[in-house]
SEKOLSE-238801 format. One line per 10 residues: number of its first residue (from 1); their letters; for each residue x negated, y negated, z of N, C-alpha, C. Coordinates in Angstrom, 2 decimals. Layout:
NUM> A> X/Y/Z/X/Y/Z/X/Y/Z ~ ...
//
This chain:
1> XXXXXXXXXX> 5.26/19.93/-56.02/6.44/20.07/-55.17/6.02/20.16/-53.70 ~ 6.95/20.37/-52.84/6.56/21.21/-51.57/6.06/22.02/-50.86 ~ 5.91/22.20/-49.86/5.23/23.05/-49.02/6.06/23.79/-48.02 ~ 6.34/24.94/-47.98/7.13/25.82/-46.95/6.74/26.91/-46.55 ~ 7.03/26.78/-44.77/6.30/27.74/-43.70/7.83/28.88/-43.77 ~ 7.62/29.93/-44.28/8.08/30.81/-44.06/8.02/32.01/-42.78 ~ 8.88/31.59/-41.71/8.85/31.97/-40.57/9.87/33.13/-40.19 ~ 9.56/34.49/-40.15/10.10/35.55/-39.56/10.59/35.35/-37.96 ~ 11.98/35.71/-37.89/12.39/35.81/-36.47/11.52/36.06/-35.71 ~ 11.84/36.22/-34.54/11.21/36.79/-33.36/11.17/38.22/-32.94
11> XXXXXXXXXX> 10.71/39.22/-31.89/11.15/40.90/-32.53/13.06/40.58/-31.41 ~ 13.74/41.43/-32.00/14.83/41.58/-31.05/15.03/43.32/-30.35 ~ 16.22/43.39/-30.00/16.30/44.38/-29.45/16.69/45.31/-30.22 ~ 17.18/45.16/-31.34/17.59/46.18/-32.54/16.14/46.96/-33.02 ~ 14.95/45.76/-33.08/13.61/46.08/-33.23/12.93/47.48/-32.62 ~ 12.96/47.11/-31.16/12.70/47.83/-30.39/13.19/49.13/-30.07 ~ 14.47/49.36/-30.35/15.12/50.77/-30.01/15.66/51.33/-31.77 ~ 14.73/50.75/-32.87/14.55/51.38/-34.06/15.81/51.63/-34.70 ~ 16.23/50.54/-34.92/17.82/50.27/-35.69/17.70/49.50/-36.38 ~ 18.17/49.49/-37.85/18.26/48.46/-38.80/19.42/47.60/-38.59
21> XXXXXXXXXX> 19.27/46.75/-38.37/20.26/45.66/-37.52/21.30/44.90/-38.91 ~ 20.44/44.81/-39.85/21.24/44.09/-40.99/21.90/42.81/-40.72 ~ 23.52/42.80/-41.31/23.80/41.68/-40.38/25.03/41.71/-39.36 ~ 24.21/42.94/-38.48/25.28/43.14/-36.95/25.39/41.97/-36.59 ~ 26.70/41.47/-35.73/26.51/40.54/-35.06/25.91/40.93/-33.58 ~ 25.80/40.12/-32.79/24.99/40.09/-31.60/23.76/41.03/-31.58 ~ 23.18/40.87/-32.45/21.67/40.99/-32.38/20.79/39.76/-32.12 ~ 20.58/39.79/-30.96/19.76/38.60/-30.33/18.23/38.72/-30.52 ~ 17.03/37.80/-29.91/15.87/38.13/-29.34/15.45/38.67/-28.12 ~ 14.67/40.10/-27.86/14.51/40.26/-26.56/13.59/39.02/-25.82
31> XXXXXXXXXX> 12.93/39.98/-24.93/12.22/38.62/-24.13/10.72/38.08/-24.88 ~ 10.16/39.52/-25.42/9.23/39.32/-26.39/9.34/38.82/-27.52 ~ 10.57/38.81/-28.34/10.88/38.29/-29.28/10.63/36.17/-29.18 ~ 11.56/35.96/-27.56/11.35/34.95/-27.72/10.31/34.07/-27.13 ~ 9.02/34.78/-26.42/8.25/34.16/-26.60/7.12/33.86/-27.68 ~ 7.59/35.38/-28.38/7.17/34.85/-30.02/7.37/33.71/-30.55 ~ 8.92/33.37/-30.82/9.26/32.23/-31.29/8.81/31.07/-30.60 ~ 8.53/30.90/-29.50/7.92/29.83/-28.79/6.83/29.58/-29.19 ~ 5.77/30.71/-29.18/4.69/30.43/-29.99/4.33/29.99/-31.54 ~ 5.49/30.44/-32.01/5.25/30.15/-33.70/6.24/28.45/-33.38
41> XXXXXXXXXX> 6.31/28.13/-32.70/7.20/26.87/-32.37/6.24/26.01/-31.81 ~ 5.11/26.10/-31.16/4.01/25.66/-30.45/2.96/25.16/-31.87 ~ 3.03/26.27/-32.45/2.28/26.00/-33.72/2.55/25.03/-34.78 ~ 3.79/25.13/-34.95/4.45/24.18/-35.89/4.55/22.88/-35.51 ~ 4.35/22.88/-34.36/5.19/21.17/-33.48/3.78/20.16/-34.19 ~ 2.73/20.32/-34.52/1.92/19.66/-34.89/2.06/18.74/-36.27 ~ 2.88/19.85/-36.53/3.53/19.49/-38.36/4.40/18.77/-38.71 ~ 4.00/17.37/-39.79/5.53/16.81/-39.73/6.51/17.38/-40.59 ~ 7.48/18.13/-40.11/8.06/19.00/-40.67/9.67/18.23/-40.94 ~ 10.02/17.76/-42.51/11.22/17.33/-42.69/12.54/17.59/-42.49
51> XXXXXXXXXX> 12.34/19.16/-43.27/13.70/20.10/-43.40/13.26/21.44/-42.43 ~ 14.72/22.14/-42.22/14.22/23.03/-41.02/15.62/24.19/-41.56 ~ 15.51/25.26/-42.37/16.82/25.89/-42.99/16.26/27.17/-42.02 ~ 18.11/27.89/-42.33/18.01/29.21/-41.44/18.64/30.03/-41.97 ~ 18.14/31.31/-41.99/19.28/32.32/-42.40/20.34/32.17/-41.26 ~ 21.48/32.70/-41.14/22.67/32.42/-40.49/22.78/33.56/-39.31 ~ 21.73/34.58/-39.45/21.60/35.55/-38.14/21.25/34.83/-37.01 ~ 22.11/35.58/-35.90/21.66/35.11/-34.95/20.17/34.83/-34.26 ~ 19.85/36.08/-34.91/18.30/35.84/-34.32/17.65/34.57/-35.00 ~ 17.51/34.23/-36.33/16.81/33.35/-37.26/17.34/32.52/-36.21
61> XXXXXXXXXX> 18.53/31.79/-36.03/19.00/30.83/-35.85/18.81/30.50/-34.25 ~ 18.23/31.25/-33.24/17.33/31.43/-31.96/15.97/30.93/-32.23 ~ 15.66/31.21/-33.40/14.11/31.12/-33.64/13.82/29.95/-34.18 ~ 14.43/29.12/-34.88/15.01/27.83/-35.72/15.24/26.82/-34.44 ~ 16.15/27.39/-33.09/16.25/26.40/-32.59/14.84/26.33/-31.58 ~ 14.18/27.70/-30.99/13.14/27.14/-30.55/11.66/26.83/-31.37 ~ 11.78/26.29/-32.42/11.19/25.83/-33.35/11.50/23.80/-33.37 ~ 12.67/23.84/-33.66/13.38/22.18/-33.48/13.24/22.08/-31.67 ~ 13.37/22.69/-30.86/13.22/21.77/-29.62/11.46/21.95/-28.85 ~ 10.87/22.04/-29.78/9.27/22.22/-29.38/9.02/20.78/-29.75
71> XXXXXXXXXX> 9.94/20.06/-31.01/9.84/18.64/-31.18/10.22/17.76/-31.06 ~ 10.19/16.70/-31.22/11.04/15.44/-30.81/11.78/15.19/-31.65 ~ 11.27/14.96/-32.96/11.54/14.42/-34.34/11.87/15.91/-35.40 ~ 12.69/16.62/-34.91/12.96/17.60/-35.60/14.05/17.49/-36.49 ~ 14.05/18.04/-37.36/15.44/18.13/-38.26/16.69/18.69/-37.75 ~ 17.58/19.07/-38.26/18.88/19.30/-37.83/18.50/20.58/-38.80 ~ 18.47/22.19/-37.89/18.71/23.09/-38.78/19.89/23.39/-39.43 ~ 19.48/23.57/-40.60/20.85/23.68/-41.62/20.84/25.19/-42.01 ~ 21.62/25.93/-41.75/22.28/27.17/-42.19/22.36/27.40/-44.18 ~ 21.70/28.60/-44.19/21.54/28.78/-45.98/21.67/30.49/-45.54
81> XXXXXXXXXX> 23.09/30.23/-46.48/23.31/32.09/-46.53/22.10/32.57/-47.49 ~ 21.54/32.12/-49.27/20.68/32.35/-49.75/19.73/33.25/-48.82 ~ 18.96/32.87/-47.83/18.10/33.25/-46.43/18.45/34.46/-45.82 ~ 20.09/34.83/-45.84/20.61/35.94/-44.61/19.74/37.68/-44.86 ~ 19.77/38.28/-44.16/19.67/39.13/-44.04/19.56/40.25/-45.74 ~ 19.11/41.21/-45.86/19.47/41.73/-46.94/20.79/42.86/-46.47 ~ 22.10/42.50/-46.93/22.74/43.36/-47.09/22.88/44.80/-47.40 ~ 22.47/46.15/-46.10/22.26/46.76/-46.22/23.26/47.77/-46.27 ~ 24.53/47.29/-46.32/25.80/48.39/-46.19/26.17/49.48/-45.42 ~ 26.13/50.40/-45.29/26.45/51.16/-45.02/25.23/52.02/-43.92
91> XXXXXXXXXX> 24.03/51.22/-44.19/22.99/51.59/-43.40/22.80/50.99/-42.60 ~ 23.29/49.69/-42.40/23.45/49.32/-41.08/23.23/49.67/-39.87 ~ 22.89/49.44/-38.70/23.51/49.87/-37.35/22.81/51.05/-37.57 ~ 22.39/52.03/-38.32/21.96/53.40/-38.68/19.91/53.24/-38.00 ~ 19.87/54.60/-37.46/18.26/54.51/-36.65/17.31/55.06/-38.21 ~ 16.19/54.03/-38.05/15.47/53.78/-39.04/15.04/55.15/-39.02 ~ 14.95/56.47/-38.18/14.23/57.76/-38.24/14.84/58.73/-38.78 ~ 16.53/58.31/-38.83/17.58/59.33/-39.83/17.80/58.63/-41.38 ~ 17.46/57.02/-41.31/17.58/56.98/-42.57/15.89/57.05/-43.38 ~ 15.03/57.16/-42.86/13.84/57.80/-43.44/13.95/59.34/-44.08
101> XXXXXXXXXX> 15.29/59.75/-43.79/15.23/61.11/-44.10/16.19/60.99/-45.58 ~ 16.86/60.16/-45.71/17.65/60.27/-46.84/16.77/59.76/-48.22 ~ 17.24/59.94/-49.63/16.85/60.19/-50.82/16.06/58.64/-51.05 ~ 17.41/57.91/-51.08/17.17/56.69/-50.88/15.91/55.84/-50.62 ~ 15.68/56.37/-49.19/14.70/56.20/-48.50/13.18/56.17/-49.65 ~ 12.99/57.00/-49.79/11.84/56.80/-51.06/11.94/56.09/-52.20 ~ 13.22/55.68/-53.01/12.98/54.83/-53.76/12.69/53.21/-53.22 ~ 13.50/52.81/-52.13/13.05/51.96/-51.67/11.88/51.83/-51.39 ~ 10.99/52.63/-50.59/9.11/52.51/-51.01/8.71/52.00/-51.54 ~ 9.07/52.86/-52.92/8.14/53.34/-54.45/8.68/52.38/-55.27
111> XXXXXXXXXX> 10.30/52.13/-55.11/10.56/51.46/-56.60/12.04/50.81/-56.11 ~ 11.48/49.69/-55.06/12.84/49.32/-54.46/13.53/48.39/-56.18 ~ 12.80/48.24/-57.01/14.01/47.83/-57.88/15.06/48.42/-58.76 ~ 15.16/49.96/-58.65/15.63/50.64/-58.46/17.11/50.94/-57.66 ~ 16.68/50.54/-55.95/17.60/50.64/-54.84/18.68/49.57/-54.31 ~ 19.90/50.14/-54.30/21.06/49.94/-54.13/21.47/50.28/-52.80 ~ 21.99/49.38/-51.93/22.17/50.05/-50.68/23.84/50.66/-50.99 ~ 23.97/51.68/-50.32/25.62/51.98/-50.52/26.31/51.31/-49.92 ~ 27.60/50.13/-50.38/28.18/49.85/-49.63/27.64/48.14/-49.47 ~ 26.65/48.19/-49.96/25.28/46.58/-50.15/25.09/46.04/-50.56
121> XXXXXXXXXX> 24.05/45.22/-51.33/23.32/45.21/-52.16/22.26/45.74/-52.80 ~ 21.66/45.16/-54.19/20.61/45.67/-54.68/19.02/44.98/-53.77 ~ 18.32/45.67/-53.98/17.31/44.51/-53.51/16.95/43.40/-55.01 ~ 17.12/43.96/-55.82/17.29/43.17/-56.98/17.63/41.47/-56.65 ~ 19.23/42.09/-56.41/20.38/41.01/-56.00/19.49/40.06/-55.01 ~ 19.15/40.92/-53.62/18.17/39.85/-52.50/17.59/39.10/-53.20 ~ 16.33/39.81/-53.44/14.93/38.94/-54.19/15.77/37.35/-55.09 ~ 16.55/37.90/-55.86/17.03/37.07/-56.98/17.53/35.49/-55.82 ~ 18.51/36.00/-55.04/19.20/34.15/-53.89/18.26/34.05/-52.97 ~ 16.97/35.17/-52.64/16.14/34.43/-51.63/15.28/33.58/-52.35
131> XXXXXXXXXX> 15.30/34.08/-53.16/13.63/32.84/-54.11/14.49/31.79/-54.62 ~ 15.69/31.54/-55.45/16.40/31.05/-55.74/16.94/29.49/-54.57 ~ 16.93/29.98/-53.40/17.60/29.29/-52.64/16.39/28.71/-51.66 ~ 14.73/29.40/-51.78/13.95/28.94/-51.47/13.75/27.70/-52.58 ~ 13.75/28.16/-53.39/12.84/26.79/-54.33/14.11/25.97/-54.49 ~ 15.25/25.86/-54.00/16.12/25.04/-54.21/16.18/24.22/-53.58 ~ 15.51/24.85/-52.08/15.40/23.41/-51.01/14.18/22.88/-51.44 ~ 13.31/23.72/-52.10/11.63/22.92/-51.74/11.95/22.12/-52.72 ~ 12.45/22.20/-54.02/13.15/21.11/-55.17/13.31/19.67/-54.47 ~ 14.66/20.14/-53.33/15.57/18.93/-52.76/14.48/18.47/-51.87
141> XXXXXXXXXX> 13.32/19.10/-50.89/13.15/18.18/-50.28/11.80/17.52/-50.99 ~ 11.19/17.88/-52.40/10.09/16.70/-52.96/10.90/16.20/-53.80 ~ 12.10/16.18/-53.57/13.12/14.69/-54.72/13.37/13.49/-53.37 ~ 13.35/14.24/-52.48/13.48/13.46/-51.37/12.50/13.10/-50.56 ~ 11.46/13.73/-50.26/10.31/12.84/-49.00/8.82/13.11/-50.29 ~ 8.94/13.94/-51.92/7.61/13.65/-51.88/7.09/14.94/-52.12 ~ 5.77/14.99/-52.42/5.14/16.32/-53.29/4.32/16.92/-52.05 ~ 4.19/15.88/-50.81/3.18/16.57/-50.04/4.20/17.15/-48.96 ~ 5.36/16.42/-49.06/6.53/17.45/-47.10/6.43/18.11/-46.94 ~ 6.82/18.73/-46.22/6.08/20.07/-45.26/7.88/20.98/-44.93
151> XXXXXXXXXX> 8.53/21.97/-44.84/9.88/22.23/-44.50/9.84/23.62/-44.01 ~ 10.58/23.91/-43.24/10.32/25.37/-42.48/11.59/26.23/-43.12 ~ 11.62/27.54/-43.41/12.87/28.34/-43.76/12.40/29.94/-42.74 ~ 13.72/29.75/-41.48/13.36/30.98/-40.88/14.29/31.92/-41.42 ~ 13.46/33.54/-41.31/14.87/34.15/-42.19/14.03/35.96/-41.72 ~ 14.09/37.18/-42.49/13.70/37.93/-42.38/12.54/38.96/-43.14 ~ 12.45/40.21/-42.45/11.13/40.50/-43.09/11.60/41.06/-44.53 ~ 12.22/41.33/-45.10/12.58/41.72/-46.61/12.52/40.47/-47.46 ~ 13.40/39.59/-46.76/13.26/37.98/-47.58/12.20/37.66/-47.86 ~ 11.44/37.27/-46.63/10.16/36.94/-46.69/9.40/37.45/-47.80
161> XXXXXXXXXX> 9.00/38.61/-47.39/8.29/39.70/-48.56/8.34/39.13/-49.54 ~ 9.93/39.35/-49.97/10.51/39.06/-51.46/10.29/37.65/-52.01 ~ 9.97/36.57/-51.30/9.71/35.04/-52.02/7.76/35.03/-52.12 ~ 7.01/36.17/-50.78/5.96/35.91/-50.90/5.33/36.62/-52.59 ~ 6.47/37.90/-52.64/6.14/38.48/-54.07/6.20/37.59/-55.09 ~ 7.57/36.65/-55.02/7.76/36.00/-56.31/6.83/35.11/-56.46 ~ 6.30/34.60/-55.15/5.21/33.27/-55.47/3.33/33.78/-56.01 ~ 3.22/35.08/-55.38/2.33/36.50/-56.03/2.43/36.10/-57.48 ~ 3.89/36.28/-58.03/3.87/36.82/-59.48/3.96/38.37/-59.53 ~ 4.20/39.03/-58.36/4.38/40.86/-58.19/5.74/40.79/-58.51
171> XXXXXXXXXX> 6.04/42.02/-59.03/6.93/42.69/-59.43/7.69/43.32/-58.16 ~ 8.67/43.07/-57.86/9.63/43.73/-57.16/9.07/45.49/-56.23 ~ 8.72/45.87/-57.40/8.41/47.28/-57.27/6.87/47.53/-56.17 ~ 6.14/46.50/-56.22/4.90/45.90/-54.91/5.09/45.26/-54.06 ~ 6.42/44.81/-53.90/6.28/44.27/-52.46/6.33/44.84/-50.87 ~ 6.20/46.12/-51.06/6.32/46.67/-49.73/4.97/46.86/-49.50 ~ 3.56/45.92/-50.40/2.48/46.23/-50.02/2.21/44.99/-48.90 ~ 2.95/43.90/-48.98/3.10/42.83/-48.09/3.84/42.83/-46.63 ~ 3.07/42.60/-45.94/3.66/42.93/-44.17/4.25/41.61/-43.99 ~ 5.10/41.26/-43.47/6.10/40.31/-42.26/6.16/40.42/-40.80
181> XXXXXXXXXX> 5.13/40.33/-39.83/5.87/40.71/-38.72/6.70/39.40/-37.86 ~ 7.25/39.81/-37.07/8.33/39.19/-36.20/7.13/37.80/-35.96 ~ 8.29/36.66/-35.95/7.73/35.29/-35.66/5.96/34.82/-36.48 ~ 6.08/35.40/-37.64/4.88/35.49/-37.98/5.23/34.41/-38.74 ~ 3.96/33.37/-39.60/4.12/32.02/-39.96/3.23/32.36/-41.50 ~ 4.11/32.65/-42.90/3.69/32.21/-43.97/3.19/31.14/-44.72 ~ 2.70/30.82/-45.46/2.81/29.45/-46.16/2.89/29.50/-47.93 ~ 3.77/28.87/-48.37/4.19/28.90/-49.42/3.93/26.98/-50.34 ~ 3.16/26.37/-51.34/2.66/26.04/-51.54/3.10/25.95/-53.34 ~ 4.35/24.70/-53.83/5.23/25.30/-54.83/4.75/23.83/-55.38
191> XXXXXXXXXX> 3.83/24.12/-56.53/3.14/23.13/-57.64/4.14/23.63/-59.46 ~ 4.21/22.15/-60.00/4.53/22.03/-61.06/3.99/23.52/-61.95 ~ 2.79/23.72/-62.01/1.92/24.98/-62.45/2.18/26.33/-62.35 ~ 2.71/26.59/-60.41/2.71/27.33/-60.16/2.60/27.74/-58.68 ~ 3.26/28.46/-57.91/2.93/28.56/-56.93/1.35/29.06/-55.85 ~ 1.30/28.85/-54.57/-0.09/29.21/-54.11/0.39/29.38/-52.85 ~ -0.25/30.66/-52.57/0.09/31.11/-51.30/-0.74/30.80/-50.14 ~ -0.50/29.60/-49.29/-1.80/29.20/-48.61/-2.36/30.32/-47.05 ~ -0.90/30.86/-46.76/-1.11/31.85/-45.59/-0.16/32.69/-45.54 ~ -0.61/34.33/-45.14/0.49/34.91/-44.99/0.74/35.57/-43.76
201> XXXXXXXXXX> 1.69/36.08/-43.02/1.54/36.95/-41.85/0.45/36.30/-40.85 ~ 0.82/35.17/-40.93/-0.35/34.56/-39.35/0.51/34.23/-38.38 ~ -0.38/35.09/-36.84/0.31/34.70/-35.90/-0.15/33.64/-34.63 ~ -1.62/33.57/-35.42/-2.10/32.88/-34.62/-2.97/31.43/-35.29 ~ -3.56/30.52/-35.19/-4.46/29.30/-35.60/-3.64/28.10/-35.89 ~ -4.71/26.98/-35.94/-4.06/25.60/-36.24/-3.42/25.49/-37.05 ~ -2.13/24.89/-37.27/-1.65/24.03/-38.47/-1.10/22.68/-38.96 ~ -2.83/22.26/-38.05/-2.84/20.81/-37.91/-3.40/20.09/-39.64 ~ -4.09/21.05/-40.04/-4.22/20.58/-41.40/-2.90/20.36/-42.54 ~ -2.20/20.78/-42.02/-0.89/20.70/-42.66/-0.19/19.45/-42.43
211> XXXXXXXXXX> -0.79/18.58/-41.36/-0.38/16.89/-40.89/-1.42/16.14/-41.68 ~ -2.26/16.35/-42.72/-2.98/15.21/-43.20/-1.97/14.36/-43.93 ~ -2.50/13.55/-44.22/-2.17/12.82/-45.42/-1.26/13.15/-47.03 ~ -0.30/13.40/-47.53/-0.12/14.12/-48.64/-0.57/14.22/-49.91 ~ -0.85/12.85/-49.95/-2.07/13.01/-51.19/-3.32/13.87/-51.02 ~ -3.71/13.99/-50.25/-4.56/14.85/-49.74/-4.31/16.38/-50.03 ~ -3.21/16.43/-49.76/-2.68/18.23/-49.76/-2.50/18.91/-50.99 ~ -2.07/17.67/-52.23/-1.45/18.23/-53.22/-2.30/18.29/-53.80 ~ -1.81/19.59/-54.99/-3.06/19.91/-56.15/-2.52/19.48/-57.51 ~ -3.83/18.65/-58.27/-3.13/17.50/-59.18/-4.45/18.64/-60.53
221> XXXXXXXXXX> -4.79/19.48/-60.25/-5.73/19.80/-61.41/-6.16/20.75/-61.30 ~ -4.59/22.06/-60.79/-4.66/23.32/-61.25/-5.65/23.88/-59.52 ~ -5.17/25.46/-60.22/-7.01/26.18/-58.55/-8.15/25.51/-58.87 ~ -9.09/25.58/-58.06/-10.31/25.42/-58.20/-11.05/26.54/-58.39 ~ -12.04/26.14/-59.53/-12.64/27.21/-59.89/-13.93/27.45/-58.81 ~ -14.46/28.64/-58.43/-15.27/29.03/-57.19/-14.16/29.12/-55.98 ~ -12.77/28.40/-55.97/-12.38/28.50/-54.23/-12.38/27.31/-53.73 ~ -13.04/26.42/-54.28/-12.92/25.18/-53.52/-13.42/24.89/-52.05 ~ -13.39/23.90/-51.50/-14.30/23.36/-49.99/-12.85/23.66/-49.30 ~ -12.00/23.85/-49.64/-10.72/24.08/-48.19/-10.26/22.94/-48.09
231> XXXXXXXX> -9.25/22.97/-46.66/-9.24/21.77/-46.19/-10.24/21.28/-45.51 ~ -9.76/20.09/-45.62/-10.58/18.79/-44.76/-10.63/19.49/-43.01 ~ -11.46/19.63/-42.13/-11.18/19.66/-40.87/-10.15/18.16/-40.53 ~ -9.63/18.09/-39.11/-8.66/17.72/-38.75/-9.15/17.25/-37.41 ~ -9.23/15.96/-37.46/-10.64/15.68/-35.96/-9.41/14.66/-35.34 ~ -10.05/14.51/-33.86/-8.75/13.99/-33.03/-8.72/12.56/-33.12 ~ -7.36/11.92/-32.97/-6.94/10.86/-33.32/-6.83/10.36/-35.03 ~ -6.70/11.34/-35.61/-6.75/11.28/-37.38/-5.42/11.54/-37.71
//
């Protein structure tokens, strides 16, 4: 199948003054936020990147567009609620230092499959339409360009987590051992077999190897046993 860069917003201002933003409206990117996204947009422009989906927050959808105008030949981001935010209810808008104090608060830790936001969802519920609606595009876009395309889905740090767990094979109940930070660039790597996680939480290096050739990229005979030689380096004019 496909290949998808799982890209965390940029930080915003909800970030910064320690509010779980959920899905407030007008939660934007501060100024740091968006030269994050510029940079994880700098990175990507190398990539021929087909499909370009967004969670429907404002911020994703800031970060999505300075992602598409870093290129020429960009896709038309397409909006996927699957992606939004995790519905946090009633905790919303609420400062991450008073809701650290409630009961709650620890099962989400220890045993978010367990946790129910009041007023929310389960994280159950999340995990279940973010992976769901991830592999639904990576489906649509190797029925359409091919086993090697390349497709970007910007969205948030719970989502994220939650598709990098499912492609793990972790259980719900471990994914808060996995970090997301703001504008940070995953890679997700979705074979007939099984998934492979090629990067996680990078904010910085090439991902010019990700423009080879697609026959090249895909894996036709399982991991390699030892680890394998990597990629190919990526030399200029190739």
């Amino acid at each position: 199948m496909a290949t998808v860069l799982l890209v965390r917003h940029g930080r915003t201002t909800a970030n910064t003054s320690g509010v779980l933003a959920g899905r407030l409206a007008g939660v934007r990117l501060d100024e740091t936020g968006e030269q994050q996204a510029r940079t994880a947009a700098e990175r990507i422009a190398v990539v021929p990147v087909v499909a370009l989906v967004t969670s429907p927050q404002e911020r994703c959808r800031q970060t999505a567009k300075a992602i598409a105008s870093a290129r020429q030949d960009s896709p038309r981001p397409v909006t996927e609620r699957g992606l939004a935010e995790c519905d946090y209810g009633e905790w919303q808008g609420r400062k991450i230092r008073e809701l650290a104090k409630e009961k709650l608060w620890a099962t989400v830790q220890r045993n978010p499959s367990a946790a129910t936001f009041p007023g929310g969802e389960s994280m159950v519920a999340m995990r279940h339409r973010a992976v769901e609606a991830v592999r639904r595009h990576d489906a649509a876009v190797d029925a359409e360009h091919g086993p090697g395309a390349v497709w970007v889905a910007v969205s948030h740090g719970d989502i994220i987590k939650a598709v990098l767990a499912d492609a793990l094979g972790m259980h719900l109940d471990l994914f808060q051992r996995i970090n997301v930070d703001p504008a940070s660039v995953s890679i997700v790597q979705y074979t007939p077999d099984r998934p492979y996680v090629l990067a996680s939480n990078t904010h910085a290096g090439d991902l010019a190897w990700l423009a080879r050739p697609a026959g090249k990229r895909t894996r036709k005979t399982g991991a390699t046993l030892g680890g394998g030689a990597g990629p190919d380096p990526v030399t200029e004019g190739s």
